[in-house]
C-alpha positions in Angstrom: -22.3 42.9 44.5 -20.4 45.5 41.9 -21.7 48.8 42.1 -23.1 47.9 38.8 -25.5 45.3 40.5 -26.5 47.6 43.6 -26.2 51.1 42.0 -26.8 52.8 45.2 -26.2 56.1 44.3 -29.0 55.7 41.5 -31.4 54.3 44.1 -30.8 57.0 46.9 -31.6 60.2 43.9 -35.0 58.4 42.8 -36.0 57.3 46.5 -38.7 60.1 46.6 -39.8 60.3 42.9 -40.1 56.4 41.9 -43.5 54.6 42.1 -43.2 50.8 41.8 -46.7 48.8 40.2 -45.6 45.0 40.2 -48.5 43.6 42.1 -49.2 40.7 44.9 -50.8 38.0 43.5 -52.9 37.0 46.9 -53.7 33.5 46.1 -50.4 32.3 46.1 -49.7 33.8 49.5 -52.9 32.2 50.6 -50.3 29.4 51.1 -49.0 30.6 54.0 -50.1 31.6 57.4 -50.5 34.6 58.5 -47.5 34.5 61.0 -45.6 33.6 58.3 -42.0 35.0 58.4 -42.1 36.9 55.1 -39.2 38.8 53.8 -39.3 41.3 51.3 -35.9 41.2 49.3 -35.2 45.0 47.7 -38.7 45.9 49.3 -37.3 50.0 48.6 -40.3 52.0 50.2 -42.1 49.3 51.9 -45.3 49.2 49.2 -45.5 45.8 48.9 -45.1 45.5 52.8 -47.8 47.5 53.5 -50.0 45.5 51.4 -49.0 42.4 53.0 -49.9 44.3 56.6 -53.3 45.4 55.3 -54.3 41.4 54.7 -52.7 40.1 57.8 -49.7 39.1 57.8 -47.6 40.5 60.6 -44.4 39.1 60.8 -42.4 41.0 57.9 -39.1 41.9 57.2 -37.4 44.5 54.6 -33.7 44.5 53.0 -32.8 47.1 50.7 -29.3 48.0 49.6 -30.5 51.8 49.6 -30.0 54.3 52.6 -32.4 56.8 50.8 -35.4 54.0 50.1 -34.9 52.9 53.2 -35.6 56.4 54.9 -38.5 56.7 53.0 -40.3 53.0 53.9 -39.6 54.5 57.7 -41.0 58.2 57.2 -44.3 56.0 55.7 -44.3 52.6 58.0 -42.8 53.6 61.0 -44.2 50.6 62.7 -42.7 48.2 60.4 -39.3 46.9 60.0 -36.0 47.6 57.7 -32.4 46.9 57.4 -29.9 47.9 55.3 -27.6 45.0 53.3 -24.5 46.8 53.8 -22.6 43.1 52.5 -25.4 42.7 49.5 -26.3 39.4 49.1 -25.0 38.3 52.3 -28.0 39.1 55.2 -27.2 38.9 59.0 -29.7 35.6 59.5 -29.7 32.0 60.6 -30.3 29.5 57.6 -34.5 28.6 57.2 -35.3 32.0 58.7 -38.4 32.6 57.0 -41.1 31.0 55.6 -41.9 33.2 52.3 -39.9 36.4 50.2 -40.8 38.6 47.9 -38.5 39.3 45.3 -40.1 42.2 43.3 -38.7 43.7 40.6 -35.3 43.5 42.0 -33.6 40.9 39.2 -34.1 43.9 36.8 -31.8 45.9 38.7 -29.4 43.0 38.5 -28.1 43.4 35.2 -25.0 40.7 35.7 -25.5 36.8 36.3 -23.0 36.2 38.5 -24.4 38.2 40.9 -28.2 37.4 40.2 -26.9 34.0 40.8 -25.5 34.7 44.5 -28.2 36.5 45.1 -30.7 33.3 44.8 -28.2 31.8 46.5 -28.5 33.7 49.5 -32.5 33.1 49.0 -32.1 29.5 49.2 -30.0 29.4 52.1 -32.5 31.8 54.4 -35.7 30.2 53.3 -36.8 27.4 55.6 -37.9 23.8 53.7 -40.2 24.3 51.4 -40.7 27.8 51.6 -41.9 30.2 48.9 -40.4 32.1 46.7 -42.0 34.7 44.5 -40.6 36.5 41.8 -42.0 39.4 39.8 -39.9 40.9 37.3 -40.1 41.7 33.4 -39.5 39.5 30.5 -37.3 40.5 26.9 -40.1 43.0 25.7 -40.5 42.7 21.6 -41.6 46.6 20.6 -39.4 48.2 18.9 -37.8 50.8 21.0 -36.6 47.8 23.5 -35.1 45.4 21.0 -33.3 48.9 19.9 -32.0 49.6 23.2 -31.1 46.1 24.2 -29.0 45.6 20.6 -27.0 49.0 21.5 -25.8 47.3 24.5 -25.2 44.3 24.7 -22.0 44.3 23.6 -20.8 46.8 26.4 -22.5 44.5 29.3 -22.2 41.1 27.3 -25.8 40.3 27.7 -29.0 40.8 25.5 -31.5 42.3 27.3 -29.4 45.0 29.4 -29.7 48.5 28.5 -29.4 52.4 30.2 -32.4 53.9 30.9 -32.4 57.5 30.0 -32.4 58.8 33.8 -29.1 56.6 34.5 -30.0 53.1 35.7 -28.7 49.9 34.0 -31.4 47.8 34.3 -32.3 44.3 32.4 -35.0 42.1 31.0 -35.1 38.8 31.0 -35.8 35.6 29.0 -37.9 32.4 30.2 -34.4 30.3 29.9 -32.5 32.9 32.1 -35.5 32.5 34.4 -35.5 28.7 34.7 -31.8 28.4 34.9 -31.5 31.1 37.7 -34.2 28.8 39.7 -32.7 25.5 39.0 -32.7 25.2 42.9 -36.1 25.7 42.9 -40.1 23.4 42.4 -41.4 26.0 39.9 -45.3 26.1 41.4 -47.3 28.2 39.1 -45.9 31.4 36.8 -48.6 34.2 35.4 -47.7 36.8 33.0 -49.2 40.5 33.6 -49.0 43.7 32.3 -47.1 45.7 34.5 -46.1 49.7 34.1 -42.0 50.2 34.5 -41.2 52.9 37.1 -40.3 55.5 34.1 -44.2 54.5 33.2 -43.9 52.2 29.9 -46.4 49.4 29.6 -44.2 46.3 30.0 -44.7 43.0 29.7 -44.2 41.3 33.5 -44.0 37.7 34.5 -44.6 36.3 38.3 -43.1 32.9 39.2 -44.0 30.8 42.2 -41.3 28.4 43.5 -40.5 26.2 46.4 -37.5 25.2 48.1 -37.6 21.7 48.1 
């Protein structure tokens, strides 16, 4: 990935300060087992781990392209465990490796397609047959103050719906065809959209896809 796709250094200064709200949606993961190998793509402080652990599931893994996240999901799950992607996509695992990930609000941080693209990819190759993908990430928003933002520059990253925040991320929103093509790969199983609250706290329009490897 560019450091425009990873932004690393973004990441590492909002490790401590960031609170992330996109929520599991159990009765999809009611699918699985619960020794399901489950890996949390971009998990950053381990939340969404730690949920999964709290309804049984016990074979979990986290990736996270940040050193400073990644300190943080260990100072609050010791027990639990973390890499670093030091080659992001790429992971250090066999094809089929797990049964199930979690891709939570990590395509927003993506703002590029060729890289989004790589990095389902990757998914595809380390899910086993007809494991589960699920995605939670935000849609184009339609208030006024995003349709602003994402005019001012899309010209500069060649895409509508990428924009700066106004602490220094480049972050981007997504529509319903962006969605669809980026899981061509995929058997789309169910989507839901929610209201979700960004990490800078505005109330954001989220949507949650369920899809399986055929």
């Amino acid at each position: 990935m560019s450091e425009l796709d990873s932004q690393v250094p973004y990441w590492d200064a909002a490790a401590a300060t960031k609170t992330f709200t996109h929520p599991l949606h159990l009765p999809w993961l009611d699918l699985l087992g619960r020794q399901a190998a489950i890996l949390d793509y971009g998990c950053g402080y381990g939340r969404a781990m730690a949920e999964l652990e709290r309804h049984g599931f016990d074979n979990l893994t986290g990736v996270d392209t940040s050193p400073g996240m990644l300190d943080r999901a260990r100072d609050l799950h010791p027990g639990m465990r973390f890499a670093l992607l030091d080659t992001p996509p790429l992971m250090p695992c066999p094809d089929a490796a797990f049964d199930a990930v979690l891709l939570f609000a990590v395509l927003t941080c993506i703002p590029v397609d060729e890289a989004q693209d790589r990095l389902i990819a990757e998914l595809h190759r380390v899910l086993a047959p007809g494991g589960l993908l699920v995605i939670s990430d935000l849609l184009l928003q339609d208030d006024e103050r995003n349709r602003d933002r994402y005019s001012r520059h899309a010209t500069r990253y060649g895409s509508y719906g990428v924009f700066e925040t106004s602490d220094g991320a480049v972050c981007r929103h997504h529509s319903r065809e962006r969605l669809c093509a980026l899981l061509a790969g995929f058997e789309t199983v169910d989507t839901r959209v929610i209201p979700v609250r960004t990490m800078n706290g505005h109330a954001s329009k989220g949507i949650q896809i369920l899809a399986r490897k055929s």
